[in-house]
C-alpha positions in Angstrom: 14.3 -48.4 -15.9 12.8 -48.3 -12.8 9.2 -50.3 -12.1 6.5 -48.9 -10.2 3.2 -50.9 -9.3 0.4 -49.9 -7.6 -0.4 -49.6 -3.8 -3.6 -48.5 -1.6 -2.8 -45.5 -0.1 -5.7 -44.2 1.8 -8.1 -42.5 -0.2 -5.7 -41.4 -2.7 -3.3 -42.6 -5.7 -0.2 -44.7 -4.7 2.5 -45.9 -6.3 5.7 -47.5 -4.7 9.2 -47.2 -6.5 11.9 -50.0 -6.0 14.1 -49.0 -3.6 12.1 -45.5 -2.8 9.7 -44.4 -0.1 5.8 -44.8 -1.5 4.5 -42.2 -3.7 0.9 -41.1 -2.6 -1.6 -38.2 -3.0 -5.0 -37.9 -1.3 -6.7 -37.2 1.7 -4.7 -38.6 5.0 -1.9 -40.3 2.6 1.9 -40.1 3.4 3.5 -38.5 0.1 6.8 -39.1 -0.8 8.1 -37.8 -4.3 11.4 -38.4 -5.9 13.3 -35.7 -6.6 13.1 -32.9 -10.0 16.4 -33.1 -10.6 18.9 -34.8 -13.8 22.2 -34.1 -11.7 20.8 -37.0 -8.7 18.2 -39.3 -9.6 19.3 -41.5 -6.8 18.4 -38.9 -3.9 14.7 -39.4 -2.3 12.3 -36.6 -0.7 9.5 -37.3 1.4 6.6 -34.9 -0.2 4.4 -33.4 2.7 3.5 -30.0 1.4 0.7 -27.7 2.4 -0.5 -25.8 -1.0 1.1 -26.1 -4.5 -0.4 -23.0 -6.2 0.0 -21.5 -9.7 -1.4 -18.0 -11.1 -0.8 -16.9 -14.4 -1.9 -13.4 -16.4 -4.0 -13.1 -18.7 -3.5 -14.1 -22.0 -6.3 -14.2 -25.3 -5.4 -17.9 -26.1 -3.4 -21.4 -26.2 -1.5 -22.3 -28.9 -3.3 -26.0 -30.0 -0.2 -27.9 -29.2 0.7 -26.9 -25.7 -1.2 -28.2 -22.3 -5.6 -27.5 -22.3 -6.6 -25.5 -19.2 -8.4 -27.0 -16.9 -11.6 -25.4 -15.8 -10.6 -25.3 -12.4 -7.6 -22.8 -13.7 -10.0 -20.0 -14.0 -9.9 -17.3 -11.7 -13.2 -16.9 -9.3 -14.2 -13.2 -9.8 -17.4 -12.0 -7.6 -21.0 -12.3 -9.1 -21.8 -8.7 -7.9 -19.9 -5.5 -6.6 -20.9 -4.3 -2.8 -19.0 -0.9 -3.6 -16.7 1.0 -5.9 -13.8 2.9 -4.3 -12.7 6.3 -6.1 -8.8 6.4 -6.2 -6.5 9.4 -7.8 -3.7 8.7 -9.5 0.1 9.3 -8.0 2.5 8.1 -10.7 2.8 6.5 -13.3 6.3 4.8 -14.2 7.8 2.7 -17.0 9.5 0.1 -15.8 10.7 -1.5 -19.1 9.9 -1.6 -22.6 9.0 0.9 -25.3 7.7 4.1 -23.5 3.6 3.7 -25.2 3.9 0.8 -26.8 3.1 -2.6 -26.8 5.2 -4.5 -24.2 5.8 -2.1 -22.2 5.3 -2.6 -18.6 4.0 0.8 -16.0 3.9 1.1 -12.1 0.8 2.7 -11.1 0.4 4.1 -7.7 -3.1 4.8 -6.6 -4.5 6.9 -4.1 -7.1 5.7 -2.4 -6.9 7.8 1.1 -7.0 5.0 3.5 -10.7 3.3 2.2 -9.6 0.2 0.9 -8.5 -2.1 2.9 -7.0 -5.5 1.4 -4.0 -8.0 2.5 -0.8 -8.6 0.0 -2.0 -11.3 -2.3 -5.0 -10.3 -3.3 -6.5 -8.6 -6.4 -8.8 -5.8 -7.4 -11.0 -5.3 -9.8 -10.5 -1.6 -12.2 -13.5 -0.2 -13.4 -13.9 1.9 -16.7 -15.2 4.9 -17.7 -18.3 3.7 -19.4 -19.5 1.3 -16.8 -19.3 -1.7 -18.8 -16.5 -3.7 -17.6 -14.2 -4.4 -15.0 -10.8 -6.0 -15.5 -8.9 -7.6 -12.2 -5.6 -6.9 -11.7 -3.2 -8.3 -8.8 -1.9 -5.2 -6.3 1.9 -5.1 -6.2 2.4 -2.9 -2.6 1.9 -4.2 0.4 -1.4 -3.0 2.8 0.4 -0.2 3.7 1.8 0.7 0.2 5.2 1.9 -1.5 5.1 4.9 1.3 3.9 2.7 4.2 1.5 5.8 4.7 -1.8 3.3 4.1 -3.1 5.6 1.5 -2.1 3.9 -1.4 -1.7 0.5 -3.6 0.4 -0.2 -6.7 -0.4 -1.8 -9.9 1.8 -3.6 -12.3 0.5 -3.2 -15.8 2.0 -4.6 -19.0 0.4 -2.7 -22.0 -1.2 -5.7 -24.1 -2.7 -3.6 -26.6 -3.1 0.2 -28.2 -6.4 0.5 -28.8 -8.9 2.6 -27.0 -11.1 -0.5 -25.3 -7.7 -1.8 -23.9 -7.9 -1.9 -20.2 -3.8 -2.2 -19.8 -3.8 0.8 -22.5 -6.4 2.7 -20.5 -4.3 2.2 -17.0 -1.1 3.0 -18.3 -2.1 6.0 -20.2 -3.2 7.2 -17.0 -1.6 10.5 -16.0 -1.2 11.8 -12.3 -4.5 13.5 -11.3 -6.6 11.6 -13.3 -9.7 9.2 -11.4 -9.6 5.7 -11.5 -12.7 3.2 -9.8 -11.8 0.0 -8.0 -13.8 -2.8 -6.2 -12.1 -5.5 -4.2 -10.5 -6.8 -3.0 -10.9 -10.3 -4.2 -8.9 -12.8 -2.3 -6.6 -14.6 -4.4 -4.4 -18.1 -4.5 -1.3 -15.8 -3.5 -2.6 -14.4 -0.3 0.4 -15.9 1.7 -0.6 -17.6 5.3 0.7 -15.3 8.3 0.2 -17.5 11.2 3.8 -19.0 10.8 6.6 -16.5 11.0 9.2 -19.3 9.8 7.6 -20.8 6.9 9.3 -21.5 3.8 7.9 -20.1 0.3 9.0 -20.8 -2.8 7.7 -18.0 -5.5 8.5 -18.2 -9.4 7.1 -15.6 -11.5 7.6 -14.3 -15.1 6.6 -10.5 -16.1 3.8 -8.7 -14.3 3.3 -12.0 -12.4 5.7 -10.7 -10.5 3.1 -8.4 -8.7 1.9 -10.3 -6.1 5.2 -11.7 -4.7 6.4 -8.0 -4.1 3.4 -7.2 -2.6 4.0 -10.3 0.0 7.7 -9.3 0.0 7.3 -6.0 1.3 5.4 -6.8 3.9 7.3 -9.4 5.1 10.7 -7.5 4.8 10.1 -3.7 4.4 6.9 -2.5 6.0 7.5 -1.0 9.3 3.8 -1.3 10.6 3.8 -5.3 10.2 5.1 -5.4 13.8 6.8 -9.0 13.5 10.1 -10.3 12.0 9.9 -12.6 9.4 12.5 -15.8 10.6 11.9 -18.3 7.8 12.4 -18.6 4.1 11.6 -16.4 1.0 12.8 -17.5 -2.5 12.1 -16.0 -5.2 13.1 -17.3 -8.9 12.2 -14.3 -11.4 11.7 -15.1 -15.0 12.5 -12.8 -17.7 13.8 -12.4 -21.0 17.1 -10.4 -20.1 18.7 -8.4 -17.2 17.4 -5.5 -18.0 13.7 -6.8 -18.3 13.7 -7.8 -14.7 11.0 -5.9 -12.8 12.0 -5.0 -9.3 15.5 -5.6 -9.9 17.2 -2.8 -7.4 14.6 -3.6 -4.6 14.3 -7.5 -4.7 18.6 -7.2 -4.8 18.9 -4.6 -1.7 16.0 -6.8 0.7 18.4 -9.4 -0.2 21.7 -7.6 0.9 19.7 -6.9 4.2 17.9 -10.3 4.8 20.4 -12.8 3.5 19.4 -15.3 5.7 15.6 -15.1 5.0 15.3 -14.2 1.7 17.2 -15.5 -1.7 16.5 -13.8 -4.8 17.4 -15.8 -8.0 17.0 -14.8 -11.9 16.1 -17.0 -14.9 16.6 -15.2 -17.6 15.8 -16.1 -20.9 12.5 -16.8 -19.1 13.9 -20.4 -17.9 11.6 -20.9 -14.9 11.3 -24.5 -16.2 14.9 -25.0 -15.7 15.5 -23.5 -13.0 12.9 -25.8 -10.9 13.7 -28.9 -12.7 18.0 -27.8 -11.5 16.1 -27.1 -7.9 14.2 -30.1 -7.6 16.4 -31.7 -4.8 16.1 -28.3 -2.3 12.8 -27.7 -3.9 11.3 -30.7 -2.6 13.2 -30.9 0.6 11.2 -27.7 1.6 8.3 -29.2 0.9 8.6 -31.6 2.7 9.7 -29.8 5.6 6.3 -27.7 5.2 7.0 -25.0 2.5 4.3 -23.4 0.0 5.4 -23.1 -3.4 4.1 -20.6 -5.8 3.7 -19.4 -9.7 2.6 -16.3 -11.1 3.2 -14.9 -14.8 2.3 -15.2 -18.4 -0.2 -18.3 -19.5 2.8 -19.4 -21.4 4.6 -20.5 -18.5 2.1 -22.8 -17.9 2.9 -25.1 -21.0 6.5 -25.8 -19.8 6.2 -26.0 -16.3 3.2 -28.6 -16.7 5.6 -30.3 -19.4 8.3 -30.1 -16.7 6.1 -32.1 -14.4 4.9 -34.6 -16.9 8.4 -35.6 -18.1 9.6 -36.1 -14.7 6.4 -37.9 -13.5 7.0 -40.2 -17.1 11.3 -40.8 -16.4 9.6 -42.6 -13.0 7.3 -44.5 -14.4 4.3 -42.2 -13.4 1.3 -41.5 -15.8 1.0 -37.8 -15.1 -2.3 -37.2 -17.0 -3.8 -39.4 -14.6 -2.3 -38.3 -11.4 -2.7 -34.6 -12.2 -6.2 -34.9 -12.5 -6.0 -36.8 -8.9 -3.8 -33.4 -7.7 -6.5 -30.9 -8.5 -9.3 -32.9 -6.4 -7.7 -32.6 -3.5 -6.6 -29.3 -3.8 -3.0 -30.2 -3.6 -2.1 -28.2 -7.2 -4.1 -24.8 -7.6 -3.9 -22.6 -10.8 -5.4 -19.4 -11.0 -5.9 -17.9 -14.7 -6.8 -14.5 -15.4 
């Protein structure tokens, strides 16, 4: 068993590991973590990373046994709406799942002739026909959208419910033609920085939490307006329940075939996100600590395991997680985004 004890480390939460580097997190700390992996406990990473961020979809509730949220998780949405943007409906495609059912997941183009004006990451807000809610909804097309023309954005929509007050119902219903009102954009936690043309990010995403990611990815790979070449790192693990129920499939596989270098594209199916970082831990946390964002987006059910991922790791090392995690979200070093 390996003993841990206590050390000042700035202003933040320290602890040293026999024969590792020291452990910290806090404001103008060095952070070092040991690695997320079974295969090589014995291997060491310095931790120095920039933003650990997490966005999940919406869901109606927790089961009582998994993780509480905490009420940081929630998603920001504005108090008021400067303007409502009238957009016409392109297409409307199923992507997988029962064609009108529950489960089944549309991609919504949206015409909103060159008004609205956002950057990939962020989400909008739909507005209904009666005027008495608006539901937000991460865009999945880059600025310029699927065309590149700058007249349109992309929705990816999982149809949670059938009746008539369901806003996924209501979008994918939708037929080509029809009027749909937007407001946004509101800038979300997966609004990837830009400055740095060689940065490394790390994206894991289950079902329509997939949305933003593409939205990222086709600007940094496939939009021919962006005007700069992309030179660093793009991985994306993709959590789904089969092969067939990955979204994106065919498009995430050929930027891959054409940007091999820059962009790896790999599939947990069976939806074993939680796997697949804890088998990733040694390269995950060597890009972070060579500067690399990481990233989650997907069903509030991820949450659970991923968090329980972390906690049994921080635990085999002697770390008391419910306290340190606690210590994370103050300094903004681990971000979730609920909606």
């Amino acid at each position: 068993m390996h003993a841990y004890k206590m050390l000042p480390a700035g202003k933040g939460l320290g602890f040293n590991h026999s024969g590792s580097q020291i452990l910290s997190f806090g404001k103008n700390a060095p952070t070092s973590l040991p690695c997320l992996s079974l295969r090589n406990e014995k291997q060491h990473f310095n931790y120095n990373h920039k933003v650990l961020c997490m966005s999940a979809c919406r869901a109606t509730k927790l089961n009582a046994a998994v993780i509480p949220l905490e009420a940081v998780e929630t998603r920001q949405l504005p108090l008021k709406v400067d303007k409502i943007y009238p957009t016409t409906v392109v297409s409307v495609e199923t992507l997988v799942g029962p064609k009108g059912g529950i489960g089944e997941i549309c991609h919504i183009v949206l015409n909103h002739g060159g008004s609205f004006s956002f950057v990939e990451g962020e989400f909008l807000q739909v507005h209904f026909p009666d005027d008495q809610k608006a539901t937000p909804f991460s865009i999945a097309s880059c600025r310029d959208g699927d065309s590149f023309d700058g007249k349109t954005l992309s929705l990816c929509v999982r149809r949670a419910a059938l009746f008539a007050g369901s806003a996924s119902n209501y979008l994918c219903n939708l037929k080509p033609g029809d009027e749909v009102r937007i407001s946004g954009p509101v800038d979300g936690k997966m609004v990837f920085p830009t400055q740095d043309l060689e940065a490394k990010h790390i994206m894991v995403a289950t079902a329509t939490g997939i949305a933003p990611f593409r939205s990222n990815l086709q600007r940094l790979f496939e939009d021919p307006k962006a005007g700069v070449t992309f030179n660093g790192l793009a991985w994306l693990i993709s959590g789904a329940d089969n092969y067939n129920s990955l979204l994106y499939n065919k498009e995430f596989t050929q930027i891959q075939q054409k940007n091999f270098n820059h962009f790896r594209y790999q599939r947990a199916l069976n939806n074993s996100v939680d796997d697949s970082i804890y088998q990733s831990g040694d390269e995950i946390f060597a890009l972070l600590d060579d500067g690399a964002y990481i990233y989650f987006a997907g069903s509030l059910t991820m949450l659970p395991g991923i968090k329980e991922t972390f906690k049994k790791i921080a635990q085999e090392r002697g770390v008391d997680w419910d306290k340190l995690l606690p210590e994370l979200i103050q300094n903004g070093q681990w971000r979730v985004e609920v909606y």
